[in-house]
N, C-alpha and C positions, 0 to 999 in steps of 0.2 A: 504494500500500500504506500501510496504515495501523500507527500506533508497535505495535499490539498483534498484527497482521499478521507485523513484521518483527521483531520479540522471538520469536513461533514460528517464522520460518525461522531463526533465529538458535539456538535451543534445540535445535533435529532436527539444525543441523548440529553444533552441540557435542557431542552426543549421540555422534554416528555418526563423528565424526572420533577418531581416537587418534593424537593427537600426542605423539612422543618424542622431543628434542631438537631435530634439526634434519629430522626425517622427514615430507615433506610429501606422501608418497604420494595420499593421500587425493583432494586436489583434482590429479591428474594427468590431464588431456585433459580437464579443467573449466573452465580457465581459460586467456586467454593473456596473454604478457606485451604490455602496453602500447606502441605501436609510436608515437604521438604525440605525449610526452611535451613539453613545455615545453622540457625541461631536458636535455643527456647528462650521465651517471654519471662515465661515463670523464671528460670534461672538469672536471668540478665536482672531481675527486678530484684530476687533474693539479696544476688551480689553487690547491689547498689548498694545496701545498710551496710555493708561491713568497712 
């Protein structure tokens, strides 16, 4: 895809998403979460107090 490609998926989905606060309905059974990640959350958070 090209920059001018990926500006018009970028704008339909601006479009058609109504975001309020923390309301992510929208992309619900669109997306999953990332199960490969580099890094855990959990841990990265843990090690922050120490």
């Amino acid at each position: 895809m090209n920059k001018r490609e990926l500006e018009a998926v970028w704008k339909k989905e601006e479009e058609s998403a109504h975001i309020h606060g923390w309301d992510f309905a929208h992309i619900h059974g669109r997306y999953e979460e990332e199960k490969d990640l580099p890094w855990n959350y959990a841990k990265k958070i843990a090690a922050s107090g120490d």
